[in-house]
N, C-alpha and C positions, 0 to 999 in steps of 0.2 A: 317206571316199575311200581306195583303198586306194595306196598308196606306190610308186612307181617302182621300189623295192630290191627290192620283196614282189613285184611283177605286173611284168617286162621285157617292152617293149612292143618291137620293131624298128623303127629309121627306116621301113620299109617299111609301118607297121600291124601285121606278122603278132606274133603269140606267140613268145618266146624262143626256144625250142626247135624247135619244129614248123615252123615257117615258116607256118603257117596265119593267114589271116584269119576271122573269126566268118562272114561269108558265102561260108566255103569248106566248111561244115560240115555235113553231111546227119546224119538223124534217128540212123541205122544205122551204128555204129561196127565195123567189123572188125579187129583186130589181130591181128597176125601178128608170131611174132618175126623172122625172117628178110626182109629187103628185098627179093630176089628173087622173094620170093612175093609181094609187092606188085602187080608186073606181071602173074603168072598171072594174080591175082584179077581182075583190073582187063581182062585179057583177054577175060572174059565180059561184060565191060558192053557196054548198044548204045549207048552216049555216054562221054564224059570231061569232064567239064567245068574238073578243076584237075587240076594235078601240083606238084611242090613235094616236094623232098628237101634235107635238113641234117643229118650223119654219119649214124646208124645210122636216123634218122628221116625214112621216105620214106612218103610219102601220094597216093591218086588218090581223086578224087570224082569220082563218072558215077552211071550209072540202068542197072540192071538189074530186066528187067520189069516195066520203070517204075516201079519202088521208090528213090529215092537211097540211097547208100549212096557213105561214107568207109572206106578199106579205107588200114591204117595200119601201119606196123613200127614195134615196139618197141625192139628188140636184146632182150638176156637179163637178166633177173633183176627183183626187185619194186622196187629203186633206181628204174629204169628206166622201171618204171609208177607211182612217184611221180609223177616229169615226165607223163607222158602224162595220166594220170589228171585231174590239176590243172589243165594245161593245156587239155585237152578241156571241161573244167565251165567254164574263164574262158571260153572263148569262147562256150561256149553262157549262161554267166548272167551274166559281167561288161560292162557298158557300155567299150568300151576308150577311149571319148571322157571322158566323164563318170568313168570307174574308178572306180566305186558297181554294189554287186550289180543287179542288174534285179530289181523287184519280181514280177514274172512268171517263175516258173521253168522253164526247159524241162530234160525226161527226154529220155535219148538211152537206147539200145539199143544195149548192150556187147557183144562177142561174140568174144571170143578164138579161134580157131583153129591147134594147134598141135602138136607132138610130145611123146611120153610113155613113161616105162618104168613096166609093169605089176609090179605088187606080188600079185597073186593067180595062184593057179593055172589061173582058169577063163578068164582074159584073153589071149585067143589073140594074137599079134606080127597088126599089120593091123585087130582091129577097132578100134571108136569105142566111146570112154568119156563119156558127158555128166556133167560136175560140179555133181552138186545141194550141195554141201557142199567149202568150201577149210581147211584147214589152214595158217594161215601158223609154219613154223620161222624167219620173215625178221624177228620183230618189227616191222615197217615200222608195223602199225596199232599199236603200244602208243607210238607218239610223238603222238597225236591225241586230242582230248579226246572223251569220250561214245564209249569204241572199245567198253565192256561195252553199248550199248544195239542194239549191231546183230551183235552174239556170243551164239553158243551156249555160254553160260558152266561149263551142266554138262556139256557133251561135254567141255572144256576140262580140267576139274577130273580127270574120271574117267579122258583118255588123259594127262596129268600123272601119277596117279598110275599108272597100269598100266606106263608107261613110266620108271617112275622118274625125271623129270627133272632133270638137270644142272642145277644151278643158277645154273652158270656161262653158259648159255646163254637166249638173248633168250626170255621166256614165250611158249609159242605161243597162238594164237588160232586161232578157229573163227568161221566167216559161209556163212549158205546164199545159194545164188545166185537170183535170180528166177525167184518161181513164173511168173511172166508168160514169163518164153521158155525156162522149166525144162519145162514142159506141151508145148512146141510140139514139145520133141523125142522124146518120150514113144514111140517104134516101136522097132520090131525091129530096127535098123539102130544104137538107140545102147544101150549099157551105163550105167544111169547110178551112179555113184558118188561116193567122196569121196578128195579130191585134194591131195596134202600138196605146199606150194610149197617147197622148197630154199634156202637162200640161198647155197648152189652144187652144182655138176657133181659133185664127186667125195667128198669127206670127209661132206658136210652129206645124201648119196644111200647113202652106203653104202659106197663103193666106195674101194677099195684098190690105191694103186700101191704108192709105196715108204714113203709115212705108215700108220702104225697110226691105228684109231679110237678115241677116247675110251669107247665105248660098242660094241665089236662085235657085238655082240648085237642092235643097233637095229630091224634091218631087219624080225628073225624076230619083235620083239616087234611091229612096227609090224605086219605081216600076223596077229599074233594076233589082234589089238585089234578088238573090236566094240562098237556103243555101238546100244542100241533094234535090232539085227537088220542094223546098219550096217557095212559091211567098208572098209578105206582098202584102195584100188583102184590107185593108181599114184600117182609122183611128176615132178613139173613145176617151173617156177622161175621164175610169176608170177601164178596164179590167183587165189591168197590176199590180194592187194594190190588188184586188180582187183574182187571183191568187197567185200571191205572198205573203200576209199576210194568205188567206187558205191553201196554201200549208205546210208552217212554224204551223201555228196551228193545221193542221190535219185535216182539212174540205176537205169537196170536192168541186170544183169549174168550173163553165164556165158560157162563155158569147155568148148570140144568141142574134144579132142585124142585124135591116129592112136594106137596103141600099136605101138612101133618096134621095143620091146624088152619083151621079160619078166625080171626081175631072179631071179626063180624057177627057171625052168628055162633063163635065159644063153643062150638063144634073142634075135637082132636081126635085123633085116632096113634094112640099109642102102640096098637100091634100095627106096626108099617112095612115089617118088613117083606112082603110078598112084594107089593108095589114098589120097594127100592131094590130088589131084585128083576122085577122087570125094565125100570129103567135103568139098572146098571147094563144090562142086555141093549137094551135100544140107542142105548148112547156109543157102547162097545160098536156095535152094528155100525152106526154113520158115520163112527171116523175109523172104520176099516172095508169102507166101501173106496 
């Protein structure tokens, strides 16, 4: 049985965080960092069945094309998708009466949609990058045990050493995302690549106010880097958690993000939202085919 301390359950039923109940929970997980986009998403469905917001964690379940689907904000960073992540698998595999795992596991479908600065030159501001492969700089997976059986351990080794790593910083890892909804995106609409997660905006990205980097060089070495014909594409600040805690749990998992910015040519485009409106459509589209 798992302990009241470890699993917070609310006077209400729902999960600590989320505010969810296990029968608030469809197959089809979308998350989103921003709340706001909660409701776009959620604006396409032709039903709603739950609402339910707790600080930065606002959720709708409804049925789009008669597919259900839970469309979820995170806020920023893979801290973040700790909570999320954990708390998504308790409700789908924990008994919250009994707090004994359910023998019958169920897989949900992960599917982050989110913002991104592009790391390569061929990544125009506006298109779509699908993440076959996360990079975590956030350590989040090396606190979990069995984190080398769902890691690309030689990618790991050879961008350590290319990149000379600081040893004073958390070992990164590497996890690919689901062939299962990695395929589905597979057209001319996405770029797919690999996606290094941050465990922040500014120093851990590259970027320079009034702090020097430990490493200034990082970024040029990071776009050097290829591993089997494989380029890091752009940087984000929660893929890598998301893969790696679905992967260990048995979900399925990926991450399609806009490219808002090019770090390369200091190219951004701050009015974005038409193009994250199309690819909230195009993402909606393939996992309700």
């Amino acid at each position: 049985m798992i302990g009241s301390s470890e699993l917070i359950i609310n006077p209400d039923g729902t999960v600590f965080h989320l505010h969810l109940k296990p029968e608030h929970l469809a197959d089809n997980i979308i998350l989103v960092g921003d709340p706001g986009r909660v409701e776009l998403i959620a604006s396409l469905f032709s039903t709603i069945e739950v609402k339910t917001a707790n600080r930065e964690f606002v959720s709708v379940t409804g049925q789009y094309r008669g597919i259900g689907f839970t469309v979820l904000s995170t806020g920023i960073g893979t801290d973040n998708i700790d909570i999320v992540l954990n708390e998504l698998d308790a409700l789908a595999n924990i008994d919250f009466v009994t707090r004994e795992v359910r023998a019958e596991k169920r897989s949900l479908n992960i599917v982050r949609i989110g913002t991104s600065g592009g790391l390569q030159p061929y990544l125009d501001v506006n298109s779509f990058v699908v993440s076959e492969k996360a990079i975590g700089f956030d350590g989040l997976l090396n606190f979990y045990a069995n984190r080398d059986s769902v890691s690309d351990l030689a990618f790991e080794k050879q961008l350590k050493s290319h990149l000379n790593w600081n040893r004073q910083l958390a070992s990164p890892y590497v996890v690919s995302s689901s062939s299962k909804l990695f395929d589905k995106f597979q057209t001319n609409d996405f770029t797919p690549g690999v996606t290094i997660s941050a465990p922040g905006f500014y120093g851990p990205q590259g970027r320079v106010l009034r702090l020097p980097l430990a490493d200034p060089q990082i970024n040029a070495k990071i776009e050097d880097f290829s591993y089997q014909g494989a380029k890091i594409t752009n940087y984000e600040m929660e893929c890598s958690a998301i893969y790696g805690l679905s992967a260990l749990l048995g979900h399925h998992a990926l991450t399609v993000c806009l490219i808002i910015a090019n770090r390369l040519s200091k190219q951004a485009n701050g009015d974005y939202h038409s193009s994250m409106k199309k690819l909230i459509r195009l993402v909606l589209d393939k996992l309700a085919e």
